[in-house]
C-alpha positions as CSV (number, residue, x, y, z in Angstrom):
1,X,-39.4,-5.4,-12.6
2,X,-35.7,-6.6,-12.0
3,X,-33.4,-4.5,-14.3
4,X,-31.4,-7.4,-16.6
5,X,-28.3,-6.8,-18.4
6,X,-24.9,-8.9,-19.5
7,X,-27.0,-11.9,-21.2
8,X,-30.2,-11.9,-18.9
9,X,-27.9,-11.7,-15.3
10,X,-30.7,-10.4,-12.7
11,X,-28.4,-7.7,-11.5
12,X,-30.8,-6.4,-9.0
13,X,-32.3,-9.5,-7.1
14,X,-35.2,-7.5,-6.2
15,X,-37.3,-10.1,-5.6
16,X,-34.4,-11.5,-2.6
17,X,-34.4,-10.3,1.0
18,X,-31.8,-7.8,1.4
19,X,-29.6,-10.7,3.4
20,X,-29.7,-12.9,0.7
21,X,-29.2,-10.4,-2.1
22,X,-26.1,-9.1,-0.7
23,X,-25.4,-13.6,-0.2
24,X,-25.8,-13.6,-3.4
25,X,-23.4,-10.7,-4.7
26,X,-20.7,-12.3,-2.8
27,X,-20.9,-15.5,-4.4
28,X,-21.1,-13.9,-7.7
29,X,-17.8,-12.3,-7.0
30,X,-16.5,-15.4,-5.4
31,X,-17.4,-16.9,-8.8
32,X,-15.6,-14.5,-10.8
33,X,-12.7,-13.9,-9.0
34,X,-12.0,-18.1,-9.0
35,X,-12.5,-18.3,-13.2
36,X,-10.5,-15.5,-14.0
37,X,-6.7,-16.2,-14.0
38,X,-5.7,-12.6,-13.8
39,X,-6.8,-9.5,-11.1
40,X,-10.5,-8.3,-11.8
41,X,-11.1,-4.8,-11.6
42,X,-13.1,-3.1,-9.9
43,X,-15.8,-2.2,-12.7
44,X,-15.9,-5.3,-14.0
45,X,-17.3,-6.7,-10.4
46,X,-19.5,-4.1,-10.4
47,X,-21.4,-5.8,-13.5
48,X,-22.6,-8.8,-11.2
49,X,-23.9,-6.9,-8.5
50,X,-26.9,-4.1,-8.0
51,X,-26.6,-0.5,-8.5
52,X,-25.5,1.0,-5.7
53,X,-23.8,-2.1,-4.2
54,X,-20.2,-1.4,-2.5
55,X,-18.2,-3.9,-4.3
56,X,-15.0,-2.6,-1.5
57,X,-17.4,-4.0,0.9
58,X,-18.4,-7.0,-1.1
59,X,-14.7,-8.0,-0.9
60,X,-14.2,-7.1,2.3
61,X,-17.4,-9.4,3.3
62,X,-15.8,-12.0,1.5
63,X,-12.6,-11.9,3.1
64,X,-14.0,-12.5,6.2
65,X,-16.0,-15.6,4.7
66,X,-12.9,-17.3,3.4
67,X,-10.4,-17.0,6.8
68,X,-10.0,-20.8,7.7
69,X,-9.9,-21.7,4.0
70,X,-6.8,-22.4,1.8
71,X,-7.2,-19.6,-0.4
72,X,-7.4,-15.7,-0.3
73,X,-8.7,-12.8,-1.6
74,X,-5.4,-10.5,-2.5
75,X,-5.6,-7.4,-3.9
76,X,-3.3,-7.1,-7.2
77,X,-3.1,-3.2,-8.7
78,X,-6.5,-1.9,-9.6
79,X,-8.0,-5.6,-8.9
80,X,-8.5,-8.2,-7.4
81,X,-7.4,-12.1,-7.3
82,X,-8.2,-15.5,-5.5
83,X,-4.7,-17.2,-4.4
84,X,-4.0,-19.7,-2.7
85,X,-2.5,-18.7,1.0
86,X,1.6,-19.0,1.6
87,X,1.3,-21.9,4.3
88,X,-0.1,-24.2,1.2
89,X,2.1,-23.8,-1.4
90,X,4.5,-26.8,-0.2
91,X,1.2,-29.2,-0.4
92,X,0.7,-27.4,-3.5
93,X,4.3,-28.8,-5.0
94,X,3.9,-32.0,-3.5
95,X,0.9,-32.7,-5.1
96,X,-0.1,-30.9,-8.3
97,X,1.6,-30.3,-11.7
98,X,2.5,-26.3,-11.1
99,X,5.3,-26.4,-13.8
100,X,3.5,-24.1,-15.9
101,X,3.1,-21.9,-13.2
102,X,6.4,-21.7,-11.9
103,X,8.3,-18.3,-13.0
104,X,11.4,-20.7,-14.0
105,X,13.6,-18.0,-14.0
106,X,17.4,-17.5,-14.0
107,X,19.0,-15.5,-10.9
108,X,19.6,-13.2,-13.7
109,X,16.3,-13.1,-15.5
110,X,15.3,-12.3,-11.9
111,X,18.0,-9.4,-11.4
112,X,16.9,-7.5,-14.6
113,X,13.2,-8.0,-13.8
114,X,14.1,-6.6,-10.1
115,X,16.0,-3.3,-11.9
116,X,12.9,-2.7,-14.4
117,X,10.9,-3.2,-11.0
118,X,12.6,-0.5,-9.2
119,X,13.6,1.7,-11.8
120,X,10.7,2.0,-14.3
121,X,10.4,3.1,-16.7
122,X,14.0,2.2,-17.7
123,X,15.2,1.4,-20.7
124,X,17.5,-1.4,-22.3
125,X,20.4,1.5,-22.1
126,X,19.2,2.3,-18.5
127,X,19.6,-1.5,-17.5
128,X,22.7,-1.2,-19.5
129,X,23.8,1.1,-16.9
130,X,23.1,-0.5,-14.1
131,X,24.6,-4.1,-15.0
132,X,27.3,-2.7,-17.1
133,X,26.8,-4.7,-20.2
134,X,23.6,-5.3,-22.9
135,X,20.2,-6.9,-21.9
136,X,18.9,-9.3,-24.8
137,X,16.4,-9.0,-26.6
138,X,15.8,-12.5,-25.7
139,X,16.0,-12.1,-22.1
140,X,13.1,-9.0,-22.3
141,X,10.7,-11.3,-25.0
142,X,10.7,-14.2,-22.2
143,X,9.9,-11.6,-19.3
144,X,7.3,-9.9,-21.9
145,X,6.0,-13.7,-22.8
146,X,5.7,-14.2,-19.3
147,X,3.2,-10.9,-19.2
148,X,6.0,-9.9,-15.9
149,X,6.9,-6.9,-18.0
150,X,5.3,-4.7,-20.8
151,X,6.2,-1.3,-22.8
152,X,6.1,1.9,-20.9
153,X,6.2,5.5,-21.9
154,X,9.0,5.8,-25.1
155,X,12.1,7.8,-23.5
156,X,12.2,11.8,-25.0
157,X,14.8,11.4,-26.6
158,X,16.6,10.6,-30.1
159,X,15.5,7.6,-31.4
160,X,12.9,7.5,-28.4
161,X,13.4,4.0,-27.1
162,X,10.5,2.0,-25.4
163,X,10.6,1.8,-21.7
164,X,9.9,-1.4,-20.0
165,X,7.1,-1.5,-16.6
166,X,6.0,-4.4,-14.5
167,X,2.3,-5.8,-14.8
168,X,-0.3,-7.1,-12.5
169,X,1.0,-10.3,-13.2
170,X,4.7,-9.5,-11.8
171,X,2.4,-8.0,-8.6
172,X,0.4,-11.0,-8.5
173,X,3.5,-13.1,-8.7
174,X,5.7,-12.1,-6.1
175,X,2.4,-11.8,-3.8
176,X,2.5,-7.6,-4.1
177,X,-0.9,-5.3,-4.0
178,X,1.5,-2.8,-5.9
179,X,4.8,-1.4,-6.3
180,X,4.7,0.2,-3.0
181,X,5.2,-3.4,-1.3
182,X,8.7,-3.6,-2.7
183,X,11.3,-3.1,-0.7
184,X,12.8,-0.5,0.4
185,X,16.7,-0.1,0.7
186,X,16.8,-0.1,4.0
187,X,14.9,-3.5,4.1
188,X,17.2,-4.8,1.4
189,X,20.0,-3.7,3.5
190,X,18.6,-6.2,6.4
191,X,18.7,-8.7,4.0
192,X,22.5,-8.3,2.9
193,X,21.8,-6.7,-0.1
194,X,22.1,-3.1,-1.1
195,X,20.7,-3.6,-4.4
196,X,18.8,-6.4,-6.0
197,X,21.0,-6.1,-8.6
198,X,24.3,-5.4,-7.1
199,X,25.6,-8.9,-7.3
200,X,25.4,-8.6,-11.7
201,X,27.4,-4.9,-11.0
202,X,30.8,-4.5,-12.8
């Protein structure tokens, strides 16, 4: 008897050929992946497919289903995301209402959200430091609002001020699996700039 769970979802698909069970599992993830507007973990794909079923290979199946289309599977952090692929995002502006979408932000919003990105955790005195003058509170509630920043670990010391860390939406943003696809100096460097931040330096 097929095991059901999560509001009656057939899990197992027993009663499918193997071909079409596994057809089936990658259209479940498909499924999820397009409704949900942030990266879906691992475990939580796991709750539309069998026991036993490789969701890695599920999305790896699913990749290969989607080249030729205008969207992507893109790995974010610990999960995973539907995007829509670089070459479209010009149609994309010409054609839809993305305002919402847009990050909207200042050259300096940017640079303090590039110096939490490379130096987290860091504090408001820690990006003190590096720009050489205070970080509003105003300018961290819009990046927190945004969900491009949240708290980190408080710092051990007196007083023990929150820390500030990028999210999955700052990854998903700026088109990163994780924080090792920033760049490195050395690529900065080939780019004219030492540090994202140096321009905002005293």
């Amino acid at each position: 008897m097929a095991r059901r769970e999560d509001g009656g979802l057939d899990r197992e698909l027993a009663d499918l050929r193997p071909d079409l069970r596994w057809r089936e599992w990658l259209r479940r993830i498909e499924a999820v992946l397009f409704a949900s507007a942030n990266p879906v973990a691992r475990d939580h794909l796991a709750r539309v497919v069998g026991q036993g079923a490789s969701v890695d290979l599920l999305i790896e199946d699913l990749k290969v289903d989607l080249e030729g289309r205008p969207y992507e599977v893109a790995q974010v952090g610990a999960g995973w995301i539907l995007r829509t692929r670089a070459a479209y995002a010009p149609a994309i502006r010409a054609a839809a209402d993305v305002g919402d979408q847009a990050l909207n932000l200042s050259e300096f919003d940017l640079a303090v959200l590039a110096a939490i990105a490379f130096h987290q955790p860091i504090s408001r005195d820690g990006l003190k430091d590096i720009f050489g003058k205070e970080i509003s509170r105003d300018l961290i509630g819009r990046l927190a609002e945004r969900n491009l920043i949240g708290t980190g670990p408080r710092e051990p010391r007196r007083g023990a001020p929150y820390t500030f860390v990028t999210t999955d939406v700052f990854l998903a943003a700026f088109g990163m699996a994780s924080l090792r696809d920033l760049p490195d100096t050395e690529q900065l460097a080939d780019a004219g700039l030492a540090n994202p931040t140096e321009a905002y330096d005293s």
